[in-house]
N, C-alpha and C positions, 0 to 999 in steps of 0.2 A: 530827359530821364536817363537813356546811356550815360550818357559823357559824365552824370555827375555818377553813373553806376561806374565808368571807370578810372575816373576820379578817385574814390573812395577806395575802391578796390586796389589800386596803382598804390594810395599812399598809404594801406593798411600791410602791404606787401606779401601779405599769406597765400596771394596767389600763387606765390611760388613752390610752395609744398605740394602740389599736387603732384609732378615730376618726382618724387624720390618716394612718396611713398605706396606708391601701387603695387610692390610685391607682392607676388600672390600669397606667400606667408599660408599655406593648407590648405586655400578654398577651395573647395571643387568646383572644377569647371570642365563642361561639359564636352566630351570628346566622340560624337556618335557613329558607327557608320555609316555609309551614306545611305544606306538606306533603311536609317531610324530616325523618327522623329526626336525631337527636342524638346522636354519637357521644360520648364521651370524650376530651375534647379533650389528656389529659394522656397518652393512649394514641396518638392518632394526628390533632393539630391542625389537621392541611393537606386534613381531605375537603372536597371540594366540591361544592356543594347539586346535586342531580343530579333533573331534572323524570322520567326513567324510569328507575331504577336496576338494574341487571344484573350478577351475579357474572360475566360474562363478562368477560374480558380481550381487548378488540376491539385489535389491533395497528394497522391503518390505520381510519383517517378516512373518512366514509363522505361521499365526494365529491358525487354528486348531493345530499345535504342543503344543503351550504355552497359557492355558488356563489364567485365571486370576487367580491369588495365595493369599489367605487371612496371608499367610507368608509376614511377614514386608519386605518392596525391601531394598535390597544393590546392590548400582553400585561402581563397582570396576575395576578401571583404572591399565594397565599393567597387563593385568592377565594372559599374555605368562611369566613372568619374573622370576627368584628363587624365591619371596617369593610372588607371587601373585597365584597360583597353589595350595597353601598349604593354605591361607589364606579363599581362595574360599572353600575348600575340611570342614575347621572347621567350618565358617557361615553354611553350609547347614546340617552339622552334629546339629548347633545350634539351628535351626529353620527357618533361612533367607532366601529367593528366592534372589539370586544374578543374576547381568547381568554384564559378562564380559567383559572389552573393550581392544581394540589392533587395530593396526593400519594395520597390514601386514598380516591379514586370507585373505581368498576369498571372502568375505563374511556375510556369516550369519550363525550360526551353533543351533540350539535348541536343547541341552547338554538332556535335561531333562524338567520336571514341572519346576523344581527349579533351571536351568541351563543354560544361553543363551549367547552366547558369537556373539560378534557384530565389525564388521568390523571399526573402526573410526579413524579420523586425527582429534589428539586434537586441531590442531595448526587452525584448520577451527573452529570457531563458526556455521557455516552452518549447518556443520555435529555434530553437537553439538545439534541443534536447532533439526534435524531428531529424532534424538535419544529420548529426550523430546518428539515430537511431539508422536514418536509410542508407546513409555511408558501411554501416557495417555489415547490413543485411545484404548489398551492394554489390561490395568491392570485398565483400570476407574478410575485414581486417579492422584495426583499431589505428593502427598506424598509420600515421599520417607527417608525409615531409616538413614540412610548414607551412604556417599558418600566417598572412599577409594582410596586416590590418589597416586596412588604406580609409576605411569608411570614416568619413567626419566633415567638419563643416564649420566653413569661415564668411562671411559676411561685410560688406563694408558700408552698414546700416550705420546710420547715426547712433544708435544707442541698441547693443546688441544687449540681444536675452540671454542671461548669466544660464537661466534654466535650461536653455535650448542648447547650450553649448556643453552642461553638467549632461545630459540625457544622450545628444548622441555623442559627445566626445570621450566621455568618460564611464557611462554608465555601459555604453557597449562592452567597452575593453573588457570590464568588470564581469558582465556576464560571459561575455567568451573564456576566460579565463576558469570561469569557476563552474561552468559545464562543462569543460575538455573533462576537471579535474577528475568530476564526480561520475563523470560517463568511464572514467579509466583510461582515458587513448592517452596511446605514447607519441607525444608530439617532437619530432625533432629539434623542432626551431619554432619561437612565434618571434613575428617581424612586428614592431609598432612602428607606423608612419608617423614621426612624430612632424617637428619643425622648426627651424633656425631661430622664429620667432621668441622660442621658451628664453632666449639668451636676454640677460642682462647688458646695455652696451659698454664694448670695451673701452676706457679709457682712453682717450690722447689717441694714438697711433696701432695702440695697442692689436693683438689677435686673442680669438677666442679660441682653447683646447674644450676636449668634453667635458672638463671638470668647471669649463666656469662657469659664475655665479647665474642662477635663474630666475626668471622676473614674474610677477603675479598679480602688474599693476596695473592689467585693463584684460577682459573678459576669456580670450581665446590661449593667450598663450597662459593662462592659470589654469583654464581645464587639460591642455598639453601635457601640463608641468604633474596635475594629479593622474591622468594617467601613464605618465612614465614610472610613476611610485610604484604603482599597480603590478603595472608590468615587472618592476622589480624583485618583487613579491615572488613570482608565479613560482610553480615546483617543479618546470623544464625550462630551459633555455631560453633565452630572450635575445633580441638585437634590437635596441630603438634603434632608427635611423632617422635624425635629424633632414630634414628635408629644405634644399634651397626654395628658393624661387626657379621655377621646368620651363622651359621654354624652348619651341619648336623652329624651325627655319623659316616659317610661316609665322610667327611669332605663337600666337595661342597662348597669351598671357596676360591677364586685363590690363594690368602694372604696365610693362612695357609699351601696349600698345595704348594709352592713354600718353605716355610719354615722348611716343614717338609722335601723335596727332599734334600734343602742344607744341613741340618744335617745329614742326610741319606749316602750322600755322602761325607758330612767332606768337602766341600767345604770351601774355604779360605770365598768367598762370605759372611760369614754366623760366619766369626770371628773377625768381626772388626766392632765396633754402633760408629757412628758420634753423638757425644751428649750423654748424661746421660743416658746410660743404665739399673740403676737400680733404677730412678727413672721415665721416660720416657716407656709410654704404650699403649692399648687401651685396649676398651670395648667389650665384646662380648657379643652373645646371643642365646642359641640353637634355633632352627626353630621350632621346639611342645614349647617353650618359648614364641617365639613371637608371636605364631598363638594365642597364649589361650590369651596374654595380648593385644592384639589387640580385641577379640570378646569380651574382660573383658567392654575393654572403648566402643564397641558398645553395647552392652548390658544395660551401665549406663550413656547414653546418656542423658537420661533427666535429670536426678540430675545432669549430668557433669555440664550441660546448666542452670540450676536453680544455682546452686553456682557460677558459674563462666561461663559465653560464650565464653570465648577463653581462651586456656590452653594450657603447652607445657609441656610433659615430656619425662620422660630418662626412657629407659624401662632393658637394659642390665644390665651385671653382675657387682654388686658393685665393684666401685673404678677400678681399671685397671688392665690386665693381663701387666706386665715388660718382656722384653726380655731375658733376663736369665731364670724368670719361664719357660716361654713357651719352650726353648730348653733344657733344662734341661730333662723337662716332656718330652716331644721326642725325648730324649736321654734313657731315663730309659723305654720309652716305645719298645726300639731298642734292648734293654737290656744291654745298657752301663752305667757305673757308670755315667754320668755326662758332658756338655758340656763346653767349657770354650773360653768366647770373652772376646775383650778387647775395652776399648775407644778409639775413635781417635777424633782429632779438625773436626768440623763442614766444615771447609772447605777442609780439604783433603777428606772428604768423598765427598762433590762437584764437585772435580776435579778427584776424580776417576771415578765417574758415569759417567761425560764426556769423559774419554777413554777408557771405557767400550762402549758407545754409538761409540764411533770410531773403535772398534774392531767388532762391532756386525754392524754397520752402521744403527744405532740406533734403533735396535732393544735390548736393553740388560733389563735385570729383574728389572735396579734400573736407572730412570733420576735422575736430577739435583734438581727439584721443589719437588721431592718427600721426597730426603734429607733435604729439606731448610722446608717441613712440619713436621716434624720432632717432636714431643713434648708430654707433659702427658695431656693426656686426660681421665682423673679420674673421674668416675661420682658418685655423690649423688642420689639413687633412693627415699630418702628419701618420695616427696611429691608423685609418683606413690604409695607407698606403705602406704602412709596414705590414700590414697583415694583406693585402695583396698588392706584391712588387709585380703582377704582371700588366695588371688596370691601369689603364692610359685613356685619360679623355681626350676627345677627339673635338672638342665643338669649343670655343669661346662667343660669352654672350658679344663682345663687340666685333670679335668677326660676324659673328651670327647677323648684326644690326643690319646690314644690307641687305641681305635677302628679306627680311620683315619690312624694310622701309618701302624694296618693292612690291611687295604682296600691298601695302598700303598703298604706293602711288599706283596702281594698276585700279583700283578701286574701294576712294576714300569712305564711300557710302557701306557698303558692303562689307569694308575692316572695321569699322564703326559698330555696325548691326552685331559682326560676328563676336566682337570684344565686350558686347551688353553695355556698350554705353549711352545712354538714355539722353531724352531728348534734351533735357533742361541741364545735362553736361554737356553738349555738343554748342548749344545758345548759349551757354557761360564762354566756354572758348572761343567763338568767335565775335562776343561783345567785348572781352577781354584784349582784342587783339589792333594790330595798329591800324589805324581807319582808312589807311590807303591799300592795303593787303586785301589779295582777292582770296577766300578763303574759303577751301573744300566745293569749292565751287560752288558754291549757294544756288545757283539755277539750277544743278542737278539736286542737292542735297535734300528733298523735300522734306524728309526725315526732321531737318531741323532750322526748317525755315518760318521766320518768327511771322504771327498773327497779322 
């Protein structure tokens, strides 16, 4: 049964797609600190990291903790998520009194002066309208710096729920928007976290500026796409901010670190791109990247708003990392000369991912839609970089690749668990792999050692 499982699998070639399309593309992924639990984030993605946690449901705000702060307020939506954690940690290193919001705490938590994290369901204007109300009775003001909408939620299910992605993707934006208006607050700036995903791919060799064309042809990047319209809309200031693929030195990005396992292991997986290999890619962008260009466009809110009230930019690493660099670099970070794939038609990589999903009972590393998204998404930072000439990124994903390679060879079981990769994807890659290769060590691996 292997041999004809990699048989089929070898000459169907779609193993190879699993390598290129793991970007995280806006999912939340879970950033806790150490001493928060980890919830499920496919259960309830919006908790947030709570320093005393209590099944109580505290209604008001516990006043003497959170005096009133002459620091400018930022509210900051999703700030359980990878990059809302980090984003909160640089505003208050800034100067800004933030308030956190999450939908799945206990509660109520008072971090600090300058720290408060608050229990909410964006999907309620009600609890929308609370939050408003205690901010003013609070902090004496209606003013509010901005507004950082990180909350949302991507998936890499077989068949994702259009409803689930219209509800919190879009329908949040929608309510937040339309209670600042009605409450009256003067919002400086509201930030939408969008994502590089909404992009149609470019052509040939081509790059994308903000103005190109945007795509609506599978679940996540059409609710993106409805609410940047939204956002458009609004009757203060906007900045969508397209968001790469974030990635830590440690890696902390499922994408990557699935790709880094298949070449680790010489998986078949991870030798065969459905589509243009060397010209087909994505965008990345370290996390101390994004936190600084994120506090960059809070910081220059008013002039944003003075030259222009609604603006969209690309904040990641120019033009695109290709499939080939990237395995290459984690090949030489492995200490091997070199990796080498090959192309195969669009639709055998199709039709593998579907008996792959039959083999794993769809659970396997690579669908069908994931293939068919498939394209170069090359960005122009061009206009972020004229509106600030002093942001200078510091990190490249393939510099970055060796520090992640070790974090995985120090402990493959362990970078496995922490990247959420399940059992019956760990049993596809090392069924997929060449029968003399010792792989993840299988006597330790228990995780995913077959029956």
């Amino acid at each position: 049964m292997l041999s004809v499982g990699r048989t089929l699998a070898y000459a169907l070639g779609a193993v190879g797609a699993g390598s290129m399309i793991f970007g995280e593309r806006g999912k939340k992924v879970w950033t806790p600190r150490p001493e928060t639990p980890r919830p499920d984030w496919k259960v309830d993605p919006f908790e947030p990291v709570r320093s005393k946690p209590t099944c109580e449901k505290i209604e008001e705000w516990v006043m003497d903790k959170l005096p009133a702060s002459e620091r400018p307020i930022v509210i900051l939506t999703g700030y359980n998520g990878r990059l809302g954690p980090h984003v909160v940690k640089r505003l208050e290193e800034e100067g800004y009194s933030v308030i956190g919001l999450g939908r799945g705490c206990k509660g109520t938590d008072i971090v600090s002066s300058t720290l408060a994290l608050k229990k909410i369901d964006l999907t309620q204007q009600s609890e929308i309208k609370e939050l408003l109300d205690f901010i003013e009775e609070t902090y004496h003001t209606k003013e509010i710096a901005s507004v950082i909408h990180l909350a949302g939620i991507y998936g890499f299910e077989k068949t994702p729920d259009p409803d689930v992605y219209q509800e919190v993707n879009v329908k949040t934006t929608e309510n937040i928007l339309h209670v600042l208006k009605k409450k009256g607050f003067r919002v400086g700036q509201f930030i939408l976290g969008s994502s590089q995903a909404v992009y149609a791919p470019a052509p040939g060799k081509g790059v994308l500026t903000e103005e190109g064309a945007l795509r609506k042809d599978y679940v996540y990047p059409a609710s993106k796409v409805e609410a940047e319209l939204i956002t458009s809309r609004a009757s203060f200031p906007t900045v969508v901010v397209r968001i790469p693929s974030v990635y830590e030195d440690h890696c902390n990005n499922e994408g990557l670190a699935k790709t880094i396992t298949l070449v680790a292991e010489k998986s078949y997986l991870a030798r065969f791109y459905p589509g243009s290999q060397h010209e087909n890619g994505w965008s990345y962008m370290h996390m101390d990247d994004f936190t600084r260009a994120i506090v960059c466009i809070v910081k220059e809110r008013e002039r944003l708003a003075i030259e222009n009230p609604h603006r969209v930019f690309h904040i990641g690493e120019e033009g695109c990392t290709t499939q080939p660099d990237l395995q290459n670099a984690i090949a030489r970070a492995l200490g091997r000369g070199g990796f080498s794939s090959f192309e195969i038609p669009l639709l055998m990589g199709v039709l593998g991912a579907e008996f792959l999903d039959i083999m794993s009972g769809d659970k396997a590393p690579v669908h069908a839609w994931m293939i068919r998204a498939l394209g170069r998404v090359a960005i122009d930072t061009s206009a972020f970089r004229k509106e600030f000439p002093d942001f200078r990124r510091e990190h490249s994903v393939l510099k970055s690749v060796r520090s992640m390679v070790e974090s995985y060879r120090k402990d493959p079981v362990e970078f496995a668990k922490r990247h959420k990769m399940s059992d019956e994807e760990i049993q596809l890659i090392r069924l997929l792999a060449p029968l003399n290769y010792s792989r993840i060590a299988p006597e330790r691996f228990a995780l995913c050692s077959p029956e």
